[in-house]
N, C-alpha and C positions, 0 to 999 in steps of 0.2 A: 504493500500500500504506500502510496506516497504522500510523503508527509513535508516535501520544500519544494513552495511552489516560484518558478525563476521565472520571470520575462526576459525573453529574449529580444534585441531591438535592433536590427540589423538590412538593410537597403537591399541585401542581396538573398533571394530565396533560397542561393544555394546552400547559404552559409545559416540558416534559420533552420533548413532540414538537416545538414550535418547536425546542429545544437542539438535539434531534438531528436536523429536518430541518437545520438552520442549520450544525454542524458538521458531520453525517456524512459522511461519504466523506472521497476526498484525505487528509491527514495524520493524521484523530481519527478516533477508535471512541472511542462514547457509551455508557455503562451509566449506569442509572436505580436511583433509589430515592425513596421518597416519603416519608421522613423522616428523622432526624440517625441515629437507631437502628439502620433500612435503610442508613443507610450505612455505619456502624461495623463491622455484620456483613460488608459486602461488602469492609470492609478488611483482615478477618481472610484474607479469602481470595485479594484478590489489591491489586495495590500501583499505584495510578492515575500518572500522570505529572501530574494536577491536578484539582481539585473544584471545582464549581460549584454552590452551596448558596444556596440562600434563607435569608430570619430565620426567619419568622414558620410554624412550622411544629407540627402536634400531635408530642405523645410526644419529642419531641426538635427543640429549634429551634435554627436556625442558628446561635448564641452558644456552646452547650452546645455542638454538635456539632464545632464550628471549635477549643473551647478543650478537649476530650478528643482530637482529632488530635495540635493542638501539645503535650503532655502526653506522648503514646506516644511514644518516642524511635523506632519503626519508622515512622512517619509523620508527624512533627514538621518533615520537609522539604520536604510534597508543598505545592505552591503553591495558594491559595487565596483562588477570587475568590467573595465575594457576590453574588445577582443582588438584587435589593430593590427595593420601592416608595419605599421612605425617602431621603426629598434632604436632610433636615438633616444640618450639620456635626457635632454630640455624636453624633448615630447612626455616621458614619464614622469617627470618630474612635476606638470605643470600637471597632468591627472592627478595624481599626490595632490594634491596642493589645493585642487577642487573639489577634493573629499575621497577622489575613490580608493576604493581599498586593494587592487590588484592587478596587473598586467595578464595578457596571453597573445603572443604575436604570431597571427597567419603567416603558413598555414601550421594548425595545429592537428593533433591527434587526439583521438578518441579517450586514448590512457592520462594526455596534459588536461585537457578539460576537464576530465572527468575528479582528476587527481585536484585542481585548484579547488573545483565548486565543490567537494566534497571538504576540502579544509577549512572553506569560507563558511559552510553550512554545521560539520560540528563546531565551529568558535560561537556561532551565534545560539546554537544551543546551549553551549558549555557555559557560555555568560548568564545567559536568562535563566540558566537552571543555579548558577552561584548567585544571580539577584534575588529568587526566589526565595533561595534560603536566608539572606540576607535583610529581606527588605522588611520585616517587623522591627529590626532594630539596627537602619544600617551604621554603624559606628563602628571604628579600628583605631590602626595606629597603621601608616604610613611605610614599615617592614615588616607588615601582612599583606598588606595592598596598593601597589605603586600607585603613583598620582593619575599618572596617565592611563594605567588600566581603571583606575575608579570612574575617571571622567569619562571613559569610554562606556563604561557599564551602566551608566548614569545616563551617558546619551542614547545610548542601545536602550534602553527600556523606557522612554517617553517620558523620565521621571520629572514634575517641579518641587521645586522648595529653594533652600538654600544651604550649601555646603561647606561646613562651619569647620575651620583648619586650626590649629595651635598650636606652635613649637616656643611657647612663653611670648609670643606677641600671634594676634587673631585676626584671620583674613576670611574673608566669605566669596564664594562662588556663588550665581546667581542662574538655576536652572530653567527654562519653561518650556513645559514638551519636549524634555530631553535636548533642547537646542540651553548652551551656554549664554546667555544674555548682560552678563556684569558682572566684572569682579572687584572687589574692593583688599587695599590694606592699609592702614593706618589712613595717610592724607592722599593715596592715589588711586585709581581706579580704571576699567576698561582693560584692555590688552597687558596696558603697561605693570596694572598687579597681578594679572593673572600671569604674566612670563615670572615671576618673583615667586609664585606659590606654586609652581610647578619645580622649580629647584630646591624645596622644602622636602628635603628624604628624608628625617625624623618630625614625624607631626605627629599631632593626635587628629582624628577626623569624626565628623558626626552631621548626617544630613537632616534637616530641618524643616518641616513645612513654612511657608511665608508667612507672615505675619501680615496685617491686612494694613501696613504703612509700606511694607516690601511689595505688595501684587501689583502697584505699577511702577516697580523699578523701571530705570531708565535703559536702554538697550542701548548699550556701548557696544557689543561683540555681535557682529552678524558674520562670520565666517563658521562651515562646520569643525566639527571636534575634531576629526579628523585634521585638517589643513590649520587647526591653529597648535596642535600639538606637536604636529612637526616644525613648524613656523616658533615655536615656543622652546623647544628645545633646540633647534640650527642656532636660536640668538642666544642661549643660554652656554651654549659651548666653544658661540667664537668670540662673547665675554671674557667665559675660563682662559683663554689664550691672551687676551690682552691686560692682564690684571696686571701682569710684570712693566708694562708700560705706563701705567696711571699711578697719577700723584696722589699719596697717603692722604685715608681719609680726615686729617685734621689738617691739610698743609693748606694755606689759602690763598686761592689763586685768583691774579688781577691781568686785570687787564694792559698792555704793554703800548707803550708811544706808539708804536709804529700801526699798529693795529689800525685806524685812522684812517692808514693809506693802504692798504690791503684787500687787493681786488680776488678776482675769481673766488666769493665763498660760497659754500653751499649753503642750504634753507637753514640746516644745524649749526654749522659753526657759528652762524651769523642770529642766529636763537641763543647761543650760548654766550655767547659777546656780550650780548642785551642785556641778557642773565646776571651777568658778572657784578656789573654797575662798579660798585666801587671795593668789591671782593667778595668771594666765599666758596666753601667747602664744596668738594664733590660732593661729597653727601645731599647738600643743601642742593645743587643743581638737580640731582636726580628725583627729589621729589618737586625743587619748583615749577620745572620742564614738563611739556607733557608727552615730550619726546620718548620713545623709547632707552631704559638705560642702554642699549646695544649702540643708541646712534647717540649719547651723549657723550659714550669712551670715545668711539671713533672721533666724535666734533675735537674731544679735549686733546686726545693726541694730535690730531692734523696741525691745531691750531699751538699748539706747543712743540710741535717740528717745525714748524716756520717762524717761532718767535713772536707770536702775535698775543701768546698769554703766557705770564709765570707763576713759578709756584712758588711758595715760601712758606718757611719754619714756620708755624705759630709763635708770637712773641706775647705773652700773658693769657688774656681772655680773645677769641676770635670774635667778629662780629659776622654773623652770616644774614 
């Protein structure tokens, strides 16, 4: 009997009956559509356990059709592999990045296909069956359950509330219909806390229904979980690389004469410039900005390898 039902979405009817000789029977049921469009309609009406889309498609292609799923908070969980011609790395890269969950490049075989959608489909049970258990009281500690598998499980199952984090200072995620909508920590909020709470590997965690001043938080975060986790951990670890370049976080950094006369800046250097005014602390930038901290190291280095900012010892009390 089958129990995961896929859409397949594909322009070519050849490549729709390979799908469905290839899966049918045993665990999948195959529904077909021949374009992003055919498939949107077919999602109004019923809810696949996973899709399987081409790019390159009329009236609606794969890009479109992958990035109005993750969009719809009724669909923003169903898993999603591209089939493609396309072996470059920017082409997978940019599906990543619009949510989907997995590659397979024509032509493929019976055993590839069959072997992906079968991994894509135990994950989504394997998850929904550890939320199950979980969700009377979901609360852990952070080396039970990584960050990133939490907010995955969280967006996998539709859930809202709010996702209460503490490693001795307390940051909140902001869920609705399993789609992430705002995060906060201390004075900062949107992308820029939620990349800071994803590099928290000892927390304690505890998911929250909203409180009825939280149900219309404000919606900073429109990308899916997917493409912001990735996007969240890339700037989290080419941070870690530039830590050895940035000036300690008590040294206080001014602004420099020449700076005045210093052409070609970018939108950050020239946010950080601003910033400076008459001095102050990394620290202090990072939360005054609403820059990502990723592009304030970069601003602070650029502009302190050309001499346009420096840094100095603290001498008593700083004033930031």
């Amino acid at each position: 009997m089958s129990d995961i039902t896929v859409l397949a979405v594909d322009d070519s009817p050849l490549i729709l009956e390979m799908v469905k000789d290839y899966l049918g029977g045993g665990r999948f049921m195959v529904i077909t559509a021949r374009n992003g469009k055919e498939g949107l309609d077919i999602l109004n009406q019923i809810k696949p356990e996973m899709i399987i889309s081409d790019i390159v498609m009329p009236e609606m292609d794969g890009w479109a059709f992958c990035e109005a799923i993750r969009k719809n908070p009724d669909t923003t969980d169903i898993p999603f592999l591209f089939l493609t011609g396309e072996k470059d790395v920017p082409t997978r890269i940019r599906g990543l990045k619009i949510g989907a969950d997995d590659y397979l490049t024509k032509p493929f075989s019976r055993e590839e296909l069959l072997e992906r959608a079968s991994k894509i489909a135990d994950k989504v049970k394997s998850v929904r069956k550890d939320f199950r258990r979980r969700q009377a009281a979901l609360s852990g500690h952070t080396s039970q359950l990584a960050m990133a598998d939490l907010l995955q499980l969280l967006s996998l199952n539709g859930k809202t509330g709010v996702l209460c984090i503490d490693n001795g200072r307390t940051g909140k995620i902001y869920f609705r219909s399993g789609k992430i909508i705002n995060a906060t920590l201390e004075s900062v909020s949107g992308l820029k806390a939620l990349y800071r709470l994803l590099a928290w590997d000892e927390a304690n965690f505890e998911l929250e229904p909203l409180l009825e001043d939280e149900e219309e938080v404000e919606e900073k975060i429109h990308d899916a979980t997917q493409s912001i986790l990735m996007e969240g951990f890339t700037q989290i670890d080419e941070a870690c690389h530039l830590k050895d370049k940035l000036p300690g976080e008590k040294e206080l950094l001014q602004v420099a004469l020449t700076a005045s006369k210093a052409k070609d800046l970018g939108d950050a250097e020239k946010q950080v410039l601003k910033a400076l005014g008459k001095g102050a602390t990394l620290v202090s930038l990072l939360d005054r900005l609403s820059l990502t901290d990723l592009q304030i190291f970069e601003a602070v280095i650029a502009l302190r390898s050309r001499g346009l900012i420096e840094a100095h010892e603290p001498v008593g009390a700083v004033t930031v």
